[in-house]
C-alpha positions in Angstrom: -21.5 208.5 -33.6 -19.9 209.7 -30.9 -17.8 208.1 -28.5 -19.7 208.5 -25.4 -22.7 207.0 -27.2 -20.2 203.8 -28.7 -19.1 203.5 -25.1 -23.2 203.3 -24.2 -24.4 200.6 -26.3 -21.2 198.7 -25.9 -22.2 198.7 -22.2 -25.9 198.0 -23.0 -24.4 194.6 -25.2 -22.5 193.3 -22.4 -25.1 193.9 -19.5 -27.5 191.6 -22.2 -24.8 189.3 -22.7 -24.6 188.9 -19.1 -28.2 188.4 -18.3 -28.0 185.8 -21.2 -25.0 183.8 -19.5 -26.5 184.1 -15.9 -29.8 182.9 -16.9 -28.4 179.7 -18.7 -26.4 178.9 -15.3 -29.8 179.3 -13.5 -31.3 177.2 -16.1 -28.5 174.6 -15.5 -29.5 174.8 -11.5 -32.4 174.7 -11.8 -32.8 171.3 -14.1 -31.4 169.8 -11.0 -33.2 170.9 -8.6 -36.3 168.3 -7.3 -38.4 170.8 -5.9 -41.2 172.2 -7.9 -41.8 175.0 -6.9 -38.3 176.6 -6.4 -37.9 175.3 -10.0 -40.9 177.3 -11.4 -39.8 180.1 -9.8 -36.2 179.8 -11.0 -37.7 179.4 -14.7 -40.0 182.6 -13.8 -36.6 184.3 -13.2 -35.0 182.6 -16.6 -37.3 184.5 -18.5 -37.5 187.6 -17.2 -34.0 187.8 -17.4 -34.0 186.5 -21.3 -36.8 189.5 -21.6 -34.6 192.0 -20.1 -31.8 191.2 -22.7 -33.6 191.4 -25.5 -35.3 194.5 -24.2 -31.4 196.4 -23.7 -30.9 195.1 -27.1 -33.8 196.9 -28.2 -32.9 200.4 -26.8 -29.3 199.9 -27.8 -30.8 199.7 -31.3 -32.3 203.0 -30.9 -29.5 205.0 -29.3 -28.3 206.8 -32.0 
C-alpha cells in the first residue's frame, strides 16, 4: 500500500469519525428542542449524516 493511498483512507476515517461526533451533538440539540418539526428535521439530518459515515467507511474498505 502505498503512502498516498494510507494518507487517503486515513482521511476517509476521520471525515466518518467526524460526521459520527457532529451528529451525536445534533442529536443532543435536538432532544432539547420543543419544536416538532425542527426536531424531525434535525433527526432527518442525524441519519443522513450516520449514513454518510458508514458509506466512507465502505469505500475506504475498497481503496486498495
Amino acid at each position: 500500500m502505498t503512502r498516498n493511498i494510507r494518507n487517503f483512507r486515513k482521511t476517509l476515517d476521520a471525515v466518518a469519525m467526524n460526521n459520527e461526533a457532529a451528529a451525536l451533538a445534533v442529536m443532543r440539540a435536538a432532544d432539547r428542542i420543543g419544536d416538532a418539526v425542527l426536531k424531525e428535521q434535525l433527526f432527518n439530518v442525524i441519519q443522513r449524516m450516520n449514513q454518510d459515515a458508514a458509506e466512507l467507511r465502505v469505500v475506504r474498505d475498497h481503496v486498495v
